[in-house]
C-alpha positions in Angstrom: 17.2 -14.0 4.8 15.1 -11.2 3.3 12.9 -8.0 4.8 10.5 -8.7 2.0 10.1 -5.0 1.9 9.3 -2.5 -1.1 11.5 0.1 -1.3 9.2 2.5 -4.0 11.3 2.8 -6.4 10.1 2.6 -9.8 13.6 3.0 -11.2 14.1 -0.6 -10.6 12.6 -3.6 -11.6 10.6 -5.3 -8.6 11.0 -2.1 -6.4 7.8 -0.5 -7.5 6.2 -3.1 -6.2 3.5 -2.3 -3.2 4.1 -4.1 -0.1 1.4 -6.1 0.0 3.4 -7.0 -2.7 6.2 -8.6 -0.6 3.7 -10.0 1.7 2.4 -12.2 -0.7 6.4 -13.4 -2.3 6.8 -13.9 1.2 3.7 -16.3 2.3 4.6 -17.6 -1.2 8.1 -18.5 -0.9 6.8 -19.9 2.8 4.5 -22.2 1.7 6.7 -23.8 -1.2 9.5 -24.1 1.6 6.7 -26.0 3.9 7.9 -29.4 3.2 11.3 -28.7 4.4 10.5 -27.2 7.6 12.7 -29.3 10.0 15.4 -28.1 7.3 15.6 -24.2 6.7 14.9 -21.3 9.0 13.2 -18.4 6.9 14.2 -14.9 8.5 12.2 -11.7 7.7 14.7 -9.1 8.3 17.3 -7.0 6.9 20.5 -10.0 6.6 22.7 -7.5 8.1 20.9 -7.5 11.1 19.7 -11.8 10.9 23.7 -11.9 10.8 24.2 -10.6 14.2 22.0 -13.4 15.6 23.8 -15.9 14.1 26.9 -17.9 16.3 29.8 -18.9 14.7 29.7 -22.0 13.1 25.7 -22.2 13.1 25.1 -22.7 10.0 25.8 -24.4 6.9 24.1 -22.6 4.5 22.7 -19.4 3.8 20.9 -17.7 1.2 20.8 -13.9 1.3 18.5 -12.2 -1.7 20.4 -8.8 -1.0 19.9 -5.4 -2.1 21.6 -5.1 -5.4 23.4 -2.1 -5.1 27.1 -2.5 -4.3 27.3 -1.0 -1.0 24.7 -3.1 0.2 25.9 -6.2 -1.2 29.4 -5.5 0.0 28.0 -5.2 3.7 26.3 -8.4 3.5 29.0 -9.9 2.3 31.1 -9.0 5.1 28.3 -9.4 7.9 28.2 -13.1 7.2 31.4 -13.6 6.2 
């Protein structure tokens, strides 16, 4: 779960980044992940939002590359939890 989006901030590392940018992590981090296909589910938006289209019990597994900042990391946190 990621938005793969850049947030223009040069304050932090990664986050000056341009979006074409993320587009190209993302198609990246895609590719690599081909193999497993049948396996994994890639989803391309905010993971407090990809929570709310999960059921209960649907998954095993989920990575979330969050937005560092507490706030943010606390809300994920509890949106899958």
């Amino acid at each position: 779960v990621d938005p793969y989006l850049a947030y223009g901030d040069p304050t932090n590392f990664g986050r000056s980044l341009s979006q074409k940018h993320f587009d190209i992590f993302y198609y990246y981090v895609q590719y690599h992940l081909s193999f497993f296909r049948a396996r994994y589910q890639m989803l391309r938006e905010p993971s407090v939002i990809a929570a709310k289209g999960i059921k209960n019990n649907e998954l095993d597994f989920v990575f979330i590359d969050a937005n560092h900042e507490y706030k943010n990391v606390l809300d994920d946190l509890e949106a899958w939890f």
